[in-house]
C-alpha angles and dihedrals in degrees: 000000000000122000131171098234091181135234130317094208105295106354126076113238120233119268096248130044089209083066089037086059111040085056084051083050087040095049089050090056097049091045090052088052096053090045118028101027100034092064100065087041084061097040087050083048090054090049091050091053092047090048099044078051085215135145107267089204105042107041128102119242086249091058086070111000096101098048084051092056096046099048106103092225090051100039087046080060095049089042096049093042091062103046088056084056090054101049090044096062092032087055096056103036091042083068095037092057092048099054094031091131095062103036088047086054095047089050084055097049087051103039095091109028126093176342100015122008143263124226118182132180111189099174090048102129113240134237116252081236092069097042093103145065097264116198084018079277099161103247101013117235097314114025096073131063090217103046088115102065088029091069100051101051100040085045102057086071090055082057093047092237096303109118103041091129088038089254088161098052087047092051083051090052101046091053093040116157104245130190111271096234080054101228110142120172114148123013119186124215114214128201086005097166107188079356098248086150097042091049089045089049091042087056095039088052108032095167097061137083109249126199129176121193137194147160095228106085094187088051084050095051095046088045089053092041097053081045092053092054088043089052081219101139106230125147108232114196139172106235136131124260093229099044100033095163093233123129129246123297093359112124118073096187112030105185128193119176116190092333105115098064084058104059122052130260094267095046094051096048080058094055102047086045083061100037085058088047097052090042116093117223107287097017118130135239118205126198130189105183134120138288115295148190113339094006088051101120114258084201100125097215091053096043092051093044088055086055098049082048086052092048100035108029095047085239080141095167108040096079078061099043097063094040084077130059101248091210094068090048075061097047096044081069106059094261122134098221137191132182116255133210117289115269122205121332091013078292102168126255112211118182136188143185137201112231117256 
């Protein structure tokens, strides 16, 4: 049965308290994962390494990583980690699928109203980096119709029940990098995903013009829809990041959050190339993403956590994405960069700026 429950503030609440709760069930579970069961995984860690008598900060993942996967207390965390990854997907699209009809029929009525506008490309090819299913998320970014929603309410477990109201993106948006003779006209969103960010930046900075992009068209439609019902104007638009359609120097405030550990090496270097391009001198790029190169942790546990994240979870480019420091990636493409304050979860801040 579907029943409109309302808003919590900002965000619309699913159709149906069973799946309500089972996400509540599925988010204990998950808490209970990171906390309780986390601290004897790392003891046993620490036993391994005092065992193995080698060097924590010197040694490379394959001088333990095997010994770590194999040991029954670590193996029942990762275990129990991914089966809360699992039930929270199943729970969401299980309703989505029942009551398709309906939910297909509420994405047309929206499509085309405002504020803002909507901007799909359906026969756009995709990049090799988005062909699978990444968080174990069934269908990936672009091979289901409710990804979007999906991905919000599956998402809001990956952040323990802490951003329900996006308080993160609008912590990003509230200590974004600007431009230092302040103009700021039009900011792009790339990699915006169901837009939190793009409708945080679009609220922070009322007088500019705000766009997110993304190659995930199902991800677009839901992120114009929630604005819609927001009344917050953003142009949402399936393009790709590294291909975004704006002229030259056009752009004064360019924003990623947690999009560069998700596309390969090759395909970051290319959109950072077109984020400098669309950028006018002066004009600031922002970039919420993980640790990388040299600030990485050297913690081991950590470090093999991150590659069972990279193996189990489809994140196939992330274990790449920290081996290099993301700064030169920045300064290959022409960007004086500097390293900003720490977001959320000691999450880095990595800003650039195209020379005047």
């Amino acid at each position: 049965m579907l029943t409109d429950r309302g808003f919590s503030k900002r965000n619309r609440r699913v159709r149906s308290l069973d799946v309500e709760s089972y996400s509540d069930f599925v988010l204990g579970f998950r808490n209970w994962t990171y906390n309780d069961l986390d601290k004897p995984a790392r003891e046993r860690a620490d036993e391994i390494m005092a065992d193995l008598r080698i060097n924590a900060e010197d040694a490379p993942l394959d001088a333990f990583r095997d010994q770590f996967h194999d040991d029954p207390i670590i193996a029942t965390r990762i275990r129990a980690w991914l089966s809360s990854q699992q039930l929270m997907w199943q729970n969401v699209l299980d309703h989505y699928e029942q009551h398709k009809d309906f939910y297909h029929a509420d994405m047309q009525d929206v499509d085309a109203k405002g504020p803002g506008t909507l901007e799909l490309n359906t026969g756009m090819e995709m990049p090799d980096y988005v062909k699978h299913e990444i968080h174990i998320q069934p269908g990936g970014y672009t091979g289901n119709d409710f990804a979007g929603p999906l991905y919000h309410y599956g998402t809001n477990t990956f952040y323990k029940g802490q951003n329900n109201e996006d308080e993160f993106q609008f912590g990003i948006a509230q200590t974004l990098a600007k431009p230092r003779d302040g103009k700021i006209e039009r900011i792009v969103d790339i990699g915006c995903g169901i837009g939190r960010l793009s409708v945080a930046l679009a609220e922070t900075f009322p007088e500019a013009e705000v766009w997110g992009l993304d190659v995930g068209g199902p991800l677009v439609r839901y992120a114009h829809r929630r604005a819609v019902e927001l009344g917050t104007p953003v142009h949402f638009a399936q393009r790709l990041a590294e291909d975004t359609k704006f002229a030259d120097n056009s752009v004064d405030i360019v924003a990623a959050y947690i999009l560069f550990h998700e596309v390969s090496e090759q395909g970051a270097k290319d959109i950072v190339k077109e984020v400098f391009r669309i950028l006018r001198p002066g004009g600031v790029f922002d970039v919420t993403d993980f640790h990388t190169g040299r600030a990485r942790s050297n913690d081991p546990y950590r470090r093999f956590m991150g590659w069972i994240d990279h193996v189990y979870n489809a994140e196939r480019w992330s274990h790449q994405f920290g081996q290099k420091d993301f700064l030169d990636t920045l300064r290959e493409a022409g960007f004086e960069v500097e390293k900003g304050e720490n977001r959320h979860w000691g999450i880095a801040c990595y800003i650039a700026r195209k020379p005047e």
